[in-house]
N, C-alpha and C positions, 0 to 999 in steps of 0.2 A: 839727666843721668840715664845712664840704658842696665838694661838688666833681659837676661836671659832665661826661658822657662822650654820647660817641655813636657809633655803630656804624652804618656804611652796608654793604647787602652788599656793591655796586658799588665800593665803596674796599677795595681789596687792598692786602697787598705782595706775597705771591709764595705759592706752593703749597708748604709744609712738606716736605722730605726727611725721611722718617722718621730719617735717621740722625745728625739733630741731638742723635737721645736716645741715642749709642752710650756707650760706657765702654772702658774702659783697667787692662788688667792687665800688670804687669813684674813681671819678678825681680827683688823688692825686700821685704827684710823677710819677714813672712810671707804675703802676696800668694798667690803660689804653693802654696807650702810650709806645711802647716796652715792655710793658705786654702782654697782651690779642690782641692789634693791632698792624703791623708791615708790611704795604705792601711789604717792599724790603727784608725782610726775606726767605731764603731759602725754609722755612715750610710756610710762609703766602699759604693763599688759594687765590680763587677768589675776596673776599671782603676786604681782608688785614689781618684777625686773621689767628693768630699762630695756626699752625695744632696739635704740639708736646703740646700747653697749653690746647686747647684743651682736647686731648686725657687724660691730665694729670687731669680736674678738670671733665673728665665723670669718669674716675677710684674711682675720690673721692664718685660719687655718690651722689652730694649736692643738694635737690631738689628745692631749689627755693635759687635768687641770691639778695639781696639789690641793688638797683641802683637810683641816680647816684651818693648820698652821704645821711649821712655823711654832714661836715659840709660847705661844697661846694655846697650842696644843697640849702643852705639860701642865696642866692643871684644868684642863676640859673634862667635862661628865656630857659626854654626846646627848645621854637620856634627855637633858633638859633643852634639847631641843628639837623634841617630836609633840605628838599629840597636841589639843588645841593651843591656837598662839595667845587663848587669853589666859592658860593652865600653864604657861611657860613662865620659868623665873628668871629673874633680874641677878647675877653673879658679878665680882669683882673681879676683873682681868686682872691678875697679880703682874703678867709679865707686862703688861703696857699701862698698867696704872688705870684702866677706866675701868666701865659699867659695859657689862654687856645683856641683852635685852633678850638675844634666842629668839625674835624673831625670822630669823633664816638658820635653819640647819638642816641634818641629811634628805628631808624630803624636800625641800626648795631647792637645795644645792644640785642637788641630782635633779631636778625639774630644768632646772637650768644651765646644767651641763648638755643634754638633752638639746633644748633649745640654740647653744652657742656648738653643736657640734662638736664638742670634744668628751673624752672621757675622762670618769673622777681614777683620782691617783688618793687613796685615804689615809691620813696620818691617825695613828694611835697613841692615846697618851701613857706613855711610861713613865713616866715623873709623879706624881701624883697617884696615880693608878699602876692597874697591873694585869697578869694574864686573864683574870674573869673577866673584867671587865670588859676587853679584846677581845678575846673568845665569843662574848656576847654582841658586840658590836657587830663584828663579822658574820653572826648566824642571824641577827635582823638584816643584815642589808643584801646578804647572799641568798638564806634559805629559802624554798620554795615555803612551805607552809607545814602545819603541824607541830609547832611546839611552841614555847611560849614567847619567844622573840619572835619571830617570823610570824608569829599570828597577830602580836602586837601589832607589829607593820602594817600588817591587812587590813586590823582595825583601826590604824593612824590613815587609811585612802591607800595605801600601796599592793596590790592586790600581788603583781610580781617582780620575782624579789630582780635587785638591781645588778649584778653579777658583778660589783667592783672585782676584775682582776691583781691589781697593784695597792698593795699594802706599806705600810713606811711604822717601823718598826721603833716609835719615838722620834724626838726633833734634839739636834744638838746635844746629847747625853753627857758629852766631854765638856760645854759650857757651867762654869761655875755660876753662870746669872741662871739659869734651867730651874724654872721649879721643879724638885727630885733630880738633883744633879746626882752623879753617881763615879766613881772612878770605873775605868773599864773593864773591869772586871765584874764588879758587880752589875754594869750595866751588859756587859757579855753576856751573864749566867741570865740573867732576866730576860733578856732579847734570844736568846737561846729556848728556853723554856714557851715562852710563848710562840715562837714561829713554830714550834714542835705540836703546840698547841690547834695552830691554824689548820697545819699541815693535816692532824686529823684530822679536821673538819674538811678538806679539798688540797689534797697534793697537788693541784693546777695552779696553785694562786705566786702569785712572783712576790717575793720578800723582802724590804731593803732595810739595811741595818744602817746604823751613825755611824759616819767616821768621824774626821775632823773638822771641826765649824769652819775654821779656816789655816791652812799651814803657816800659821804665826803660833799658835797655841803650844804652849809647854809642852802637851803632853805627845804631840805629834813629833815624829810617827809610830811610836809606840803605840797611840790609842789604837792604829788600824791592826798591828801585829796583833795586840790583845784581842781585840774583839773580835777577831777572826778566827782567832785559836779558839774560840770559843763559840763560832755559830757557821761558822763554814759550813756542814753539811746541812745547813737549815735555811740559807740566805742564797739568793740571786743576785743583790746589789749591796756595794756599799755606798752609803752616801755621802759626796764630799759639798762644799758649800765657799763661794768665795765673792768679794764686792769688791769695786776699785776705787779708789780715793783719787784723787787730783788736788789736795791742798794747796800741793805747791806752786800749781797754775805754772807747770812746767812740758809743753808739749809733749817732746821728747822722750823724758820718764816718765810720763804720763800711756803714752802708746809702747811702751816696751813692756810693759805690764803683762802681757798675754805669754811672756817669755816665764813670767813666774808661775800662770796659771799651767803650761805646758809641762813644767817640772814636778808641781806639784800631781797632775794627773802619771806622769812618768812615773813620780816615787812610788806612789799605793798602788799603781801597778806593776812595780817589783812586788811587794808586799805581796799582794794578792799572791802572784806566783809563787813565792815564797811558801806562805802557808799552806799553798796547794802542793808543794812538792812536799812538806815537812809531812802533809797528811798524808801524802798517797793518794790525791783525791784524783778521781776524773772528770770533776765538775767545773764547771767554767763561773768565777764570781764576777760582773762587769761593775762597771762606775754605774751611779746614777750622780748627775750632777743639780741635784734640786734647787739651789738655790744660786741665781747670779745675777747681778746686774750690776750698773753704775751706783753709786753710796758714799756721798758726800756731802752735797749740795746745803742740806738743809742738817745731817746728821746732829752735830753738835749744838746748834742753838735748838732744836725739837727736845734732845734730853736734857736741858737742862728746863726747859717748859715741863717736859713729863714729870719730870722729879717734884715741881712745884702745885700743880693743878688735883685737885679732887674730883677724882671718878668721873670724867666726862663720858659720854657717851658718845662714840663713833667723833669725836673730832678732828681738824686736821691734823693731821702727821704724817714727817716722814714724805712731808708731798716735793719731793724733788722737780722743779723745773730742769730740762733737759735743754744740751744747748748741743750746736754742730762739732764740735771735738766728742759730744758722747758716742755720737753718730761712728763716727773711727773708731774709737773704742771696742763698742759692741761689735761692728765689723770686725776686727781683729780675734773676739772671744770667739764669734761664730764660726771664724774661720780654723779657733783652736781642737774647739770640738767636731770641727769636719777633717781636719788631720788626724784626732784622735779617735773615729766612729769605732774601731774596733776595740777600744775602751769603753767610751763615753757611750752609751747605747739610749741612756735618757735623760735631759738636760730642761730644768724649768726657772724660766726668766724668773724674778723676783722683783715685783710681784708686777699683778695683769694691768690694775685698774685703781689710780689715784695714788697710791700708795710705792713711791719708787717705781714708779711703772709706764708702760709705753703710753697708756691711754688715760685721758684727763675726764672729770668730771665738773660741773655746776652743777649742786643744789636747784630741782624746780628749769635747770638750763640748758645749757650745749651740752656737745660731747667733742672730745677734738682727740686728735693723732699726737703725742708728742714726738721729739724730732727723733727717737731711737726705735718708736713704730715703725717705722720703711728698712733698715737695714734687715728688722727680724722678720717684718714681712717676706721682702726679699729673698730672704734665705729658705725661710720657710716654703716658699710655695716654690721654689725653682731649685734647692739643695736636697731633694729626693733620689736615691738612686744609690751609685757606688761611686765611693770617694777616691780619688785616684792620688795614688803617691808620685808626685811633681819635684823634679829638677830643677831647684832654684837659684839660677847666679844674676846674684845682687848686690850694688855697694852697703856696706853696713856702716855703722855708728855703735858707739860703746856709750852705754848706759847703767847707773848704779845696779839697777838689779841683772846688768847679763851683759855680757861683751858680744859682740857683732852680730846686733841687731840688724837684721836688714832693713832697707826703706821699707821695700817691699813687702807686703803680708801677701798671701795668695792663696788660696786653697780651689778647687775645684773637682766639680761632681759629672758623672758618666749615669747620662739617665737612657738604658738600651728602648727599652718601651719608647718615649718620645723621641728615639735620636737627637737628642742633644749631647752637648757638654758643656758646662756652665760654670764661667772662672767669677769668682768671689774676690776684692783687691780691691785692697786699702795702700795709698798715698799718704807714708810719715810725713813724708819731707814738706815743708810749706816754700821749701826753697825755690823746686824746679818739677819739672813733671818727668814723670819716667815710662821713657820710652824700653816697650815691655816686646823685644821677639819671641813669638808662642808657636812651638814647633810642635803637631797636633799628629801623632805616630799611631797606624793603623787604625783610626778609625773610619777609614773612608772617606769622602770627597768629602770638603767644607761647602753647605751649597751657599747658607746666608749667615751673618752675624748682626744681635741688635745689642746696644750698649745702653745700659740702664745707668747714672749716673745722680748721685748726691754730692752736692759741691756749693758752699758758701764762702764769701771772702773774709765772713766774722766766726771766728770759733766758739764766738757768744751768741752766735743767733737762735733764736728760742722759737717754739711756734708756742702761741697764745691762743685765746677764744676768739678772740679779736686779728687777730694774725697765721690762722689754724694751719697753712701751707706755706709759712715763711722760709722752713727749711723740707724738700720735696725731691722726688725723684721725680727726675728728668734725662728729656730724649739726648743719651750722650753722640758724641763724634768722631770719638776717638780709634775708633774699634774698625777692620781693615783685615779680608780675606787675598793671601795673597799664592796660588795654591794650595799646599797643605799646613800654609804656614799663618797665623794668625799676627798682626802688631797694633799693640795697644798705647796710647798716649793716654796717661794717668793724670791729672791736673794735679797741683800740689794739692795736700791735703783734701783727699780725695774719697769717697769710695766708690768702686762700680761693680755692676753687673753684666758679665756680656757673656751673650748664651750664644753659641754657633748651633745651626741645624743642618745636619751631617743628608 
């Protein structure tokens, strides 16, 4: 099939927040725990993280991390995990059913954010807890010194203080499973009060309030109208949250999906506007998208384990094996939120490491890439810049959630500093491959093109310990300057990257 694109420079949407590429670690599973920490590990360092996970999540280039949850965060007391690790207590994770142990929290986290390059994004608990407790959190990890947090810190080894910019104003509020679930309102007025709270402490700091866990939920979209109305002049983001399913091991509907995540960033961004004209305001509220990734794999038979088991400490869960249709998928979301940058300003995978996540662990072992590592890398390290709004004519297909889906997914970025332009494209079709004329307007001569290419004949194919680059980018062939004009040959079931240097 053929399909038609074009690229003007002068057509923008918005200039990329690098921390559209961020990521998200909780205390869940082993995430933490023979994830990111492993004193008796071979690679542990000095403090007990893994040197090889390390290295693996600075390649990704993530610039700020979510911590310490997630829905683990709504019944968290941060205190218990400072001061010596042998004074630290043992707690029951209400939201995952286990034990959790404190030893890693905000002085290892931030050691190790540090270490992997990126910066902490902190979640506070509002379920459980409430503005002192926030309040407090914030003046230990912010304040320079002199008063009784901040000198805490000093005397826990932190001599200065850590400068978290990015705050998250509770996790999931509108979830009824949420220890401290709240209707939106009362979680309005509360998430209202306390950002009013920070803001004394540093009117610099960015704020993100709950929206909705996912636009399936009852109470959506009402929940975002509510709690808007009610924290607008307090809040920089709201946060939305959304996972894909593939049950029905139906390609097709399976890759049309990002037509649902599109609508739903669409809707709450009427809302938002909404609210803002209802107020008068001239404050800009953007998305933050915290939480996304693939969520199925293992979903159902993991809770019905969780429901059964006693307090395990850091066990498996939630360890999703990833196979080459994720690989599409993710491409396809990444591609949603580089359409949407003038929305979406901060987006974090869910989660980094073991747990749903791009990067695997062994106990004592390896470290491996799973196969939806390379798309995010990809994106991440070459989707910097300004996202350009593209002319797309494409054949479509009609799918349960959205009619005329294009084969083609496509998004691409204008990075002026590097003279590049860098198209992002995903191949639905397993049918045929699509041949893609890319007309490249004003930006100047095309001098070279390289084509980055992910492409398996099995939509099952997994990478293993044992098999760790089964599914891999590789040097594509498709990709052909001809003029100012670009033509791509897409393989079915595809993704690529092909960056032209101007």
């Amino acid at each position: 099939m053929e399909a038609r694109v074009t690229a003007h420079a002068h057509y923008a949407v918005s200039e990329i927040d690098p921390r559209l590429y961020g990521s998200f670690l909780e205390h869940l599973g082993r995430a933490v725990y023979t994830g990111i920490y492993e004193p008796d590990h071979p690679e542990a360092d000095e403090a007990g993280m893994r040197k090889d996970v390390i290295d693996l999540v600075r390649a990704l280039d993530t610039p700020i991390c979510r911590y310490p949850g997630g829905n683990f965060v709504s019944a968290y007391n941060w205190e218990d995990g400072i001061g010596p690790k042998e004074d630290r207590p043992t707690r029951l994770d209400l939201a995952w059913r286990t034990s959790e142990s404190n030893q890693v929290g905000i002085h290892e986290f931030a050691d190790w954010a540090k270490k992997a390059n990126t910066e902490m994004m902190l979640a506070i608990n509002l379920g459980s807890r409430g503005l002192d407790e926030a309040r407090a959190f914030v003046e230990y990890v912010n304040h320079p010194g002199g008063t009784y947090w901040s000198d805490l810190r000093q005397k826990n080894g932190q001599a200065e203080p850590w400068n978290c910019r990015l705050w998250c104003l509770g996790n999931e509020m509108d979830g009824p499973w949420q220890v401290g679930h709240k209707t939106a309102t009362e979680y309005g007025r509360l998430a209202n009060e306390t950002g009013k709270a920070i803001r004394g402490f540093d009117k610099s700091l960015e704020l993100v309030v709950c929206g909705s866990s996912h636009s399936d939920m009852p109470t959506y979209p009402q929940w975002e109208s509510t709690v808007l109305n009610e924290t607008y002049d307090e809040v920089d983001y709201i946060s939305l949250h959304m996972y894909f399913e593939n049950y029905q091991k139906n390609p097709r509907e399976y890759l049309a999906l990002s037509h649902k995540l599109d609508r739903y960033i669409g809707t709450v961004s009427g809302i938002i506007d909404y609210v803002k004209a209802k107020k008068r305001s001239k404050r800009d509220v953007k998305i933050s998208f915290d939480e996304w990734n693939v969520w199925y794999h293992e979903r159902k038979s993991d809770a019905k384990r969780m429901a059964e088991w006693d307090w395990p400490h850091a066990p498996v869960l939630l360890e999703d094996i990833y196979n080459f249709e994720d690989v599409l998928q993710v491409g396809c979301i990444l591609n949603t939120f580089i359409r949407r940058s003038d929305r979406v300003r901060i987006a974090c995978i869910a989660q980094l490491v073991n747990v749903i996540a791009p990067i695997m662990t062994e106990p004592g072992g390896a470290s491996w890439r799973q196969t939806i590592y390379h798309p995010f890398q990809l994106a991440s390290l070459n989707g910097r810049g300004t996202a350009l709004r593209l002319d797309v004519r494409s054949p479509t297909y009609d799918a349960d959630i959205a009619a005329g889906v294009s084969w083609l997914d496509i998004a691409g970025v204008h990075d002026a500093d590097a003279g590049t332009v860098t198209f992002f494209a995903v191949n639905r079709s397993g049918g045929e491959p699509i041949e893609v004329s890319l007309a490249l307007e004003r930006f100047g001569t095309p001098k070279s093109v390289a084509h980055t290419l992910i492409q398996h004949d099995d939509l099952e194919a997994r990478n293993t310990r044992d098999n760790p680059d089964n599914v891999a980018p590789r040097k594509g062939e498709g990709a052909k300057i001809d003029g100012d004009e670009l033509t791509l040959s897409l393989p079915p079931y595809s993704y690529s990257m092909v960056r032209v240097q101007l």
